[in-house]
TIVEX-752799 format. One record per atom (N, C-alpha, C): z, x, y. Coordinates in pm, whole numbers, plus 50000, padded with zeros to 5 digits. Atoms other than C-alpha are relative to their C-alpha. Layout:
BEGIN
ZXY
...
//
This chain:
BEGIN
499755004050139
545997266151771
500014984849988
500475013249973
545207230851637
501364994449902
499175005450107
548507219651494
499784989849884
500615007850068
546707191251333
499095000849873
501854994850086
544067208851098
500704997949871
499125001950122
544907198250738
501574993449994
498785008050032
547667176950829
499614985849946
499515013450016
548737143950671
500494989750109
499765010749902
549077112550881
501034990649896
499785014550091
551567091250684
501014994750093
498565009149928
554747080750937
499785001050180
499914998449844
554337075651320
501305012050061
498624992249983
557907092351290
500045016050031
500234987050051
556037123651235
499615005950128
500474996349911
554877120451622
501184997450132
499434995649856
556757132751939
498824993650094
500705000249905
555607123952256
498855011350051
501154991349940
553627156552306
499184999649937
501105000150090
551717150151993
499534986650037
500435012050003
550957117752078
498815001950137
500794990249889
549767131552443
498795006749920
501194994950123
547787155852235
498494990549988
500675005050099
546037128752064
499334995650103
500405013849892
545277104352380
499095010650084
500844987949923
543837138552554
498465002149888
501404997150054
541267144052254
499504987750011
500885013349971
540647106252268
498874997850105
500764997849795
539537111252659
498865007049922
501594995750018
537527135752538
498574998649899
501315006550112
535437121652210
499334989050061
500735007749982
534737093152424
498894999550105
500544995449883
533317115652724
498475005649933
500854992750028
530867131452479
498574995549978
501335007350024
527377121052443
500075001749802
500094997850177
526337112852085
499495009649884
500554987350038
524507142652012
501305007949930
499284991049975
527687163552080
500954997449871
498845001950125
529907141151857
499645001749889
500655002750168
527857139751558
500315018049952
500224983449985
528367180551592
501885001049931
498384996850024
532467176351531
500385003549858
499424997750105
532717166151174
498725001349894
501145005050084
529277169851015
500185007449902
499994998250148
528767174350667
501704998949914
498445006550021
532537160650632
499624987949899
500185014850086
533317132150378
501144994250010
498945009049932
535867106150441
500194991849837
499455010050130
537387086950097
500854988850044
499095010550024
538787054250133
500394994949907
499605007950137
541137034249862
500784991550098
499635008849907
541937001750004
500394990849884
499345007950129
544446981849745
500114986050067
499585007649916
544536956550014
498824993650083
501325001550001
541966936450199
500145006350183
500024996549875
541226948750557
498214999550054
501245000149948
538356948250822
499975009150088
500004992049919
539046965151131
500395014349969
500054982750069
540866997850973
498915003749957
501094993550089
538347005450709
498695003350097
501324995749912
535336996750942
500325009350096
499994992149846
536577015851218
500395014349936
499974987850047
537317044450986
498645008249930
501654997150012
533827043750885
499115000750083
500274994349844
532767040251236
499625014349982
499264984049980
534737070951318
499645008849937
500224988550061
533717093951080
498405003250013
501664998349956
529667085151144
499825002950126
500184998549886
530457086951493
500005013950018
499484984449982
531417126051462
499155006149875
500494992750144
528697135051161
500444998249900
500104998750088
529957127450890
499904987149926
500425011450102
530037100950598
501184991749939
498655007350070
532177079350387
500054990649884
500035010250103
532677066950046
500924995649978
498945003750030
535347046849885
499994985349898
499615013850081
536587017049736
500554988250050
499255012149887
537446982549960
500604990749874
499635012150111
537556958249636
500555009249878
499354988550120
540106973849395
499834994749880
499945011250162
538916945749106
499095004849974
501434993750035
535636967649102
500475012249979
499254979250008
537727004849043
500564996849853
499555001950115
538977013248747
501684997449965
498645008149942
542626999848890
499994990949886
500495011850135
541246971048668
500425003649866
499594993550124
541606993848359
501205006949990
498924997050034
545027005748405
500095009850061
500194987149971
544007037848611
501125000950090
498244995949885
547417051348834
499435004250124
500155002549860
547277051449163
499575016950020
499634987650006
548157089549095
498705006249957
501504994950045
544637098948916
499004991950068
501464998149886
542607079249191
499815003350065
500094992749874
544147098249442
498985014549966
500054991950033
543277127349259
498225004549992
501365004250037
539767119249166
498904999750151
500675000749954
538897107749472
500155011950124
500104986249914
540107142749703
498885009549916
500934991150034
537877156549476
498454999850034
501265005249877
535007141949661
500044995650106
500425004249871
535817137849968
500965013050103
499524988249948
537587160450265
500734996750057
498645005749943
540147136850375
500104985949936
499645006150058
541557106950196
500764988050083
498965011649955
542457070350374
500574992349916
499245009050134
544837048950125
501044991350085
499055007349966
545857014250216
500634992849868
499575003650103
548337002249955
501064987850049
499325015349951
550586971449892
501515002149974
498584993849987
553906995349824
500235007350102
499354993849928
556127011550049
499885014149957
499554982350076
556177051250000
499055001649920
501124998550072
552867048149879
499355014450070
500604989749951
550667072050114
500905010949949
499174984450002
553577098550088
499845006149849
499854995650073
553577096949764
498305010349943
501394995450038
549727098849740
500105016850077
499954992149921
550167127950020
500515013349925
499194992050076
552377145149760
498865009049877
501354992950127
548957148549466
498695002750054
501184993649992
546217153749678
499655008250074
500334984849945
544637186549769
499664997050142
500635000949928
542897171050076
501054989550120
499045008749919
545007152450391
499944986549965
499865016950026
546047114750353
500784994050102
500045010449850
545757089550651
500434989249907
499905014850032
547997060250575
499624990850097
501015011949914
545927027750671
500524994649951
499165010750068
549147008150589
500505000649898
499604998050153
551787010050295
501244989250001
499525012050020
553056977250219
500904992750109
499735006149862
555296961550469
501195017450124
499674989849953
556386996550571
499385005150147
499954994349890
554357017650843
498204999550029
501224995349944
550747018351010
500025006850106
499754990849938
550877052951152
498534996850125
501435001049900
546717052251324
500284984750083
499935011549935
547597014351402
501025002350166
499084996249869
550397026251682
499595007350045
500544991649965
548827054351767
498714993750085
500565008749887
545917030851891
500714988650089
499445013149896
548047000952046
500665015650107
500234990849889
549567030952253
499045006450121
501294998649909
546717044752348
499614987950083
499955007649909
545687012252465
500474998850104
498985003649852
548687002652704
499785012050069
500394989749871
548037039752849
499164993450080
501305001649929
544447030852912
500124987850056
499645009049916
545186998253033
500774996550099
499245000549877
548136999653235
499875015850047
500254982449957
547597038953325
501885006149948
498834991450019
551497047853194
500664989549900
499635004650102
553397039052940
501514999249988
498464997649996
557277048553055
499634990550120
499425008449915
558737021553264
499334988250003
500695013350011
556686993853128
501154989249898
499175008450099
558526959052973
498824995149914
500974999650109
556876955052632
500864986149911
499575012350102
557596917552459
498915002449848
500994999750120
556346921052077
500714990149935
499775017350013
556056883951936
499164999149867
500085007550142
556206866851589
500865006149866
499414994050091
556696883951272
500295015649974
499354983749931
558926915651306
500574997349865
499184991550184
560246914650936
499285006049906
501124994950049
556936919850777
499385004350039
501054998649932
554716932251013
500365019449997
500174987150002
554186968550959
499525008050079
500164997649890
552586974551248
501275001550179
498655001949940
555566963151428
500925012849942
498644990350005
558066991051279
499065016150051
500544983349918
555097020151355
500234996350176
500174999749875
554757007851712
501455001650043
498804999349937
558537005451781
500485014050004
499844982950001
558827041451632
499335008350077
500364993349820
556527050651905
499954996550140
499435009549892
557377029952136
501495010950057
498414994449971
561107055252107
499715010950091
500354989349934
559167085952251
499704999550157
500314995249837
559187072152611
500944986450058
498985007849910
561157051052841
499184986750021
500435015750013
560467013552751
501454992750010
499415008149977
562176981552833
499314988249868
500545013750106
561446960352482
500674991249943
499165015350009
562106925952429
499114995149835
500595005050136
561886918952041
500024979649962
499895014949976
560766876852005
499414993249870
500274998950158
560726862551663
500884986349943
499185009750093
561686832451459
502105008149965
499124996450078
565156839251334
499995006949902
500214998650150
564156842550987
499155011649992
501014980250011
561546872951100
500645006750081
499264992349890
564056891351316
499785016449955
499454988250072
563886927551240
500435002749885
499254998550113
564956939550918
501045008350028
498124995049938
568666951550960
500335014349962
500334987249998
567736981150753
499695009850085
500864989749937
565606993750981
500365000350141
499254999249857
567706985451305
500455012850037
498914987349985
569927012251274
498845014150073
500774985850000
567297040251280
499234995950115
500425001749842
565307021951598
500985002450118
499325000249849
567907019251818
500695013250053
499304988749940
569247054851812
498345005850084
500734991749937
565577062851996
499754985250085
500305011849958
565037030652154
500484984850033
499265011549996
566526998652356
499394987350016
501225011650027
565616966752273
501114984450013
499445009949975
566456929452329
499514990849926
500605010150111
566326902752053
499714985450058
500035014049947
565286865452144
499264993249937
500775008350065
563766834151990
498924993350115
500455008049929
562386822852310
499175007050098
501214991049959
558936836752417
500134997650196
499505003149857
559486818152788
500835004850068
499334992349924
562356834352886
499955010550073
500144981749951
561076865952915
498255001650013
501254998749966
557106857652930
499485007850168
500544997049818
557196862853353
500245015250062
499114986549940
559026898953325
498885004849917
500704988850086
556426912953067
498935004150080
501524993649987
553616938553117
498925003049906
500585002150145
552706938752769
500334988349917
500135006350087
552366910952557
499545000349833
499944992950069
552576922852189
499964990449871
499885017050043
551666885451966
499005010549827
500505000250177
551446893051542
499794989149968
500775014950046
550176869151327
501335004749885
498695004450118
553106852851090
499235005049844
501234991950122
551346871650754
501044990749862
499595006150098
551656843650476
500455005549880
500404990550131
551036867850194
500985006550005
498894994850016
554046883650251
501614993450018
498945008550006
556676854750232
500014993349780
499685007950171
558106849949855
499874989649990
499975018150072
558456813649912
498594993950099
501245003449873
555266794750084
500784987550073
499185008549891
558246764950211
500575014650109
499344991349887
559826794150405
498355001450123
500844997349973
556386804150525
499794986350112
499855011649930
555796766750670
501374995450109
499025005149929
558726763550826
500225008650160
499794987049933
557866797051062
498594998350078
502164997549959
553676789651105
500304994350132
500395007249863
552466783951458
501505002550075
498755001049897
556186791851619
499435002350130
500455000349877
554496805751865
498635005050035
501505001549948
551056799352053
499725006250125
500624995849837
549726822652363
498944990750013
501205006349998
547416795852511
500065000850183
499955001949846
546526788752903
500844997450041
498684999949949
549326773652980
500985011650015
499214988049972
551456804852920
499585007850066
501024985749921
549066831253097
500794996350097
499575003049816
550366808953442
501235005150000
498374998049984
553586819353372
500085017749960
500304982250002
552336858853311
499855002450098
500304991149894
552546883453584
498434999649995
501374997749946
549046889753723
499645013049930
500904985150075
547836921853581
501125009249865
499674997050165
549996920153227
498924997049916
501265001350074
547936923152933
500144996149819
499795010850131
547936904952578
499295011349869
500854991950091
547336928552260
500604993149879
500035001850096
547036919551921
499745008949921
500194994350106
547076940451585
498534997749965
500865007450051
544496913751426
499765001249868
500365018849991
543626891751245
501024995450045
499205010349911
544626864551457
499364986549884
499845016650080
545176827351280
500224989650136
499695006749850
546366806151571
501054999050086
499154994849864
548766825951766
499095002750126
500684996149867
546296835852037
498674992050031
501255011449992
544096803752150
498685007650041
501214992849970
540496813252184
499414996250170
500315002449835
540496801652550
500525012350093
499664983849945
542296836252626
499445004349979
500764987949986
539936858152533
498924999650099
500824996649891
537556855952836
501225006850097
499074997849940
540946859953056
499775013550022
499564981650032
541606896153204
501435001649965
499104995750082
544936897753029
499785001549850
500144994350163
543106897452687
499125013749954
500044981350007
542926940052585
499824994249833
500014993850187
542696932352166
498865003949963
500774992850048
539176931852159
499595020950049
499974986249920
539336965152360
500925009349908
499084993450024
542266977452184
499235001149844
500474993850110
540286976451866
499115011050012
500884991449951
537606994052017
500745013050013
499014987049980
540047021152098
500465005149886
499184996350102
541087023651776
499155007349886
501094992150050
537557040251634
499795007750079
499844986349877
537927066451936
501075008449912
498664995549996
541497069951827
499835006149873
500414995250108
540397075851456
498905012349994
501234988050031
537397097851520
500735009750046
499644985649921
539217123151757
501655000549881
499124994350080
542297123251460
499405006949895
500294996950126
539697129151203
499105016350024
500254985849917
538187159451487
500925011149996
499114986650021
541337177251462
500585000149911
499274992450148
542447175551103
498815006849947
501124996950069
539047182950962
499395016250131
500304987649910
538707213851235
501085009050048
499204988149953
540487246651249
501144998450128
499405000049899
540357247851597
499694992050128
500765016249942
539877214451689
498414993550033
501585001349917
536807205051922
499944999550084
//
């Protein structure tokens, strides 16, 4: 049985460790398949995107993903070209657009958005981000990653660096981050520490260590876990300045990294991660994106299929 078939993706919260397993097992295998085979998974499938927000890597890699396995994908990236413009509710484009398509991605710029979308449309809904809330597929690939890179994922120390108050990526990964035996060291301006809200509910699955000071704890990590400070989401732009550039992975720090730790990024990167690291073998982001149109095609293999593939 494919527990997955017609499900909704909207909260990482929604995944246990065995589902997550699950997922990293069909990954193995969409990427074992020749291209023939994949195009066979989801063909004559249609994929809807509504993207209130601007993005590159999601969307493309969800468009990837869905050509990679047969099928297609329409949508909407620029919401000043939809009829958003004319006053249309979020609620009648969800509606509109399950009616042409056979699964529904919606990145929005509120919280409790997907769910809510998840709530009116006939067809499943993949949140690709809902405001500074949760990117469920985004953790779901950085996981995957650190498997495939370090081969295990319990008993690794995981530093995740910069902005942890906004970073939405940051509260999915910590929520799966709870499903296995980690050592994480949270490293962050002051002013982006965690939101205090959302403490409470991490730490009953997960132990973690707060610090302003990326050095302290650079030589113990195996993961390196570097967000970009996200301007666009600071009310004031003096607060914003007073936070930019805190902190820089550049050569100098690598010498002070264990030997076979590895450096992942969300992305977009601004100038937290100097471009002299990416030849390095501790830099996994372009990889980890790559992983993240595997990670999408084999989720969009077993909602869009009975009994999987």
């Amino acid at each position: 049985m494919n527990e997955f078939y017609q499900k909704d993706i909207i909260s990482i919260k929604d995944f246990d460790k065995e589902k997550l397993e699950k997922i990293f097992v069909a990954t193995d295998k969409i990427m074992k398949l020749n291209p023939e085979e994949r195009r066979e998974i989801c063909k004559g499938k249609t994929l809807a995107y509504l993207f209130y927000e601007p993005s590159t890597r999601t969307r493309l890699s969800f468009d990837s993903a869905i050509a990679s396995v047969g099928g297609n994908s329409l949508g909407i990236s620029d919401i000043t070209s939809s009829s958003a413009q004319k006053g249309e509710s979020l609620a009648d484009t969800v509606r509109i657009m399950s009616i042409y398509s056979d699964v529904l991605v919606l990145r929005h710029t509120l919280d409790g958005s997907s769910r809510f979308a998840a709530e009116i449309s006939e067809k499943p809904v993949i949140n690709a981000g809902s405001g500074t809330e949760e990117h469920p597929t985004q953790a779901i690939q950085d996981l995957y990653t650190i498997k495939k890179e370090k081969k295990k994922i319990d008993g690794l120390k995981i530093g995740i660096v910069g902005d942890l108050k906004y970073g939405r990526t940051v509260y999915s990964l910590l929520h799966g981050l709870g499903n296995y035996d980690v050592d994480v060291r949270l490293i962050s301006p002051e002013s982006l520490r965690v939101r205090s809200d959302s403490i409470y509910e991490i730490k009953k699955k997960l132990d973690f260590t707060e610090s302003t000071n990326i050095e302290e704890h650079i030589d113990e990590l195996d993961v390196i876990y570097i967000t970009r400070i996200q301007k666009e989401r600071f009310p004031d732009e003096e607060e914003y300045l007073k936070v930019k550039g805190s902190y820089v992975v550049g050569l100098d720090l690598l010498k002070q990294m264990k030997d076979d730790s590895i450096i992942l990024h969300p992305l977009p990167r601004i100038d937290e991660i100097s471009t002299d690291v990416d030849n390095t073998k501790h830099a996994k982001y372009f990889e980890q994106a790559e992983y993240g149109k595997h990670i999408r095609a084999a989720l969009l293999g077993l909602i869009l299929n009975e009994n999987g593939f």
